[in-house]
C-alpha positions in Angstrom: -16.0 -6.6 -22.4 -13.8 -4.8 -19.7 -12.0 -5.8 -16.6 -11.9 -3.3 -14.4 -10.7 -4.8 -11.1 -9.2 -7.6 -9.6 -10.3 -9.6 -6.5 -8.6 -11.4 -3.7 -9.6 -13.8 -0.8 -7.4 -14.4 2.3 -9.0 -17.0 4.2 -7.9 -17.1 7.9 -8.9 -19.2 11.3 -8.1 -15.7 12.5 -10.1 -13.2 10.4 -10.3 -10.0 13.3 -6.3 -9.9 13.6 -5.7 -10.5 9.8 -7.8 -7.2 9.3 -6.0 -5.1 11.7 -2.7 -6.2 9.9 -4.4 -5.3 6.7 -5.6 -2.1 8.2 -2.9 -0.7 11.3 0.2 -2.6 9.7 -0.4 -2.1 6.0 -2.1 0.9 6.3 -4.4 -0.4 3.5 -7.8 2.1 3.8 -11.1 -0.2 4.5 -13.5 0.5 2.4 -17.0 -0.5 4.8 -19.4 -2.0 2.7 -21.1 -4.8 4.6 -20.7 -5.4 8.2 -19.6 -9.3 7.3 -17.5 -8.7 4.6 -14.3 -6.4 5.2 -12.8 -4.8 2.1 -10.0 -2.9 1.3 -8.6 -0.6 -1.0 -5.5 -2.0 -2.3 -2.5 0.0 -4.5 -1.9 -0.9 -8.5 -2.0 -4.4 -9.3 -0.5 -6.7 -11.7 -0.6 -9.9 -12.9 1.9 -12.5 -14.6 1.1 -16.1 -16.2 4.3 -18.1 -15.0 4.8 -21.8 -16.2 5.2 -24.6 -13.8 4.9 -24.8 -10.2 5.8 -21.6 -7.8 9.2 -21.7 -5.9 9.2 -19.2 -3.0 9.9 -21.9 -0.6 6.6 -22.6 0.4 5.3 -26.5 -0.1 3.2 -26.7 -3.0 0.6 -29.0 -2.1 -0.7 -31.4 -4.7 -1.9 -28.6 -7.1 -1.0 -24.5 -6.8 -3.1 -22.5 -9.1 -2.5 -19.0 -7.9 -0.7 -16.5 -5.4 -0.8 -13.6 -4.0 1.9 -11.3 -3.0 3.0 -8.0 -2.0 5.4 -5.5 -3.4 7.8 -3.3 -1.8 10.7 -0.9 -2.9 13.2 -1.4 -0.6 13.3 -5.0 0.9 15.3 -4.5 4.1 13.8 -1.7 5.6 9.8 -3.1 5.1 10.8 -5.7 6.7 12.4 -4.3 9.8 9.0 -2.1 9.9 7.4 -4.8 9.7 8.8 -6.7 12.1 8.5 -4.1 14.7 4.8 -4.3 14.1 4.7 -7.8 14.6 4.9 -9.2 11.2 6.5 -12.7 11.3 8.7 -13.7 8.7 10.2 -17.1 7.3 14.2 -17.1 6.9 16.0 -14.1 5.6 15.0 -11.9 2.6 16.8 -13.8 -0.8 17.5 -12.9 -4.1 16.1 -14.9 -6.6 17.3 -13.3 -9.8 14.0 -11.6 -10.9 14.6 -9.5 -7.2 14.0 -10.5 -3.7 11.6 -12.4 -1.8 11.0 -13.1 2.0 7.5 -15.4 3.2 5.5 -13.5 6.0 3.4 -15.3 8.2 0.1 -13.5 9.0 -3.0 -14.3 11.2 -4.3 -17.8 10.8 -0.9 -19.1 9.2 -1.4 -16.6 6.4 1.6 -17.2 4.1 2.2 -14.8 1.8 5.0 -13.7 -0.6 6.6 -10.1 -0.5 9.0 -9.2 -2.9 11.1 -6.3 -4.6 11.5 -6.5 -7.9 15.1 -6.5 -9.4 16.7 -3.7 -11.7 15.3 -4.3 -15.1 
């Protein structure tokens, strides 16, 4: 048996502006497959098992089983980019030890994790 991808969902109230984030403020390429299903091509992926309950800031719920973020290499300057393309953001990038972390607010109250990993 072989892996040899890994899938994400975003669900959004506001699908149509969530992909033109993905596609004009990401500049992720679209891959058209299926007129009701919008994919894209994301960059290398990773994945970590963590213990315990996440702790970006964001309220847990009554159960968090997964999360999805983005990485970037220099913190400050994605997110004034960003920013100037609309992206909304919660509080002030922080360092958390392991590197910094900020919460963007996409379309549909899309909250998702950006981070840069710390010197190793």
């Amino acid at each position: 048996m072989a892996i040899t991808g890994l899938n994400t969902l975003l669900y959004s109230t506001e699908v149509e502006a969530l992909h033109a984030v993905m596609r004009d403020v990401f500049d992720l390429p679209q891959e058209d497959v299926d007129p009701d299903w919008i994919h894209f091509d994301c960059p290398p992926t990773r994945m970590e098992l963590h213990p315990g309950q996440p702790d970006f800031g964001v309220p847990a719920g009554d159960r968090i089983t997964h999360a999805v973020s983005l990485i970037c290499d220099d913190m400050d300057t994605t997110v004034e980019e960003l920013q100037a393309k609309g992206v909304e953001f919660l509080g002030e990038p922080r360092d958390v030890g392991w590197g910094k972390i900020i919460i963007m607010v996409l379309p549909g109250g899309v909250e998702m994790v950006m981070y840069q990993p710390g010197e190793e």
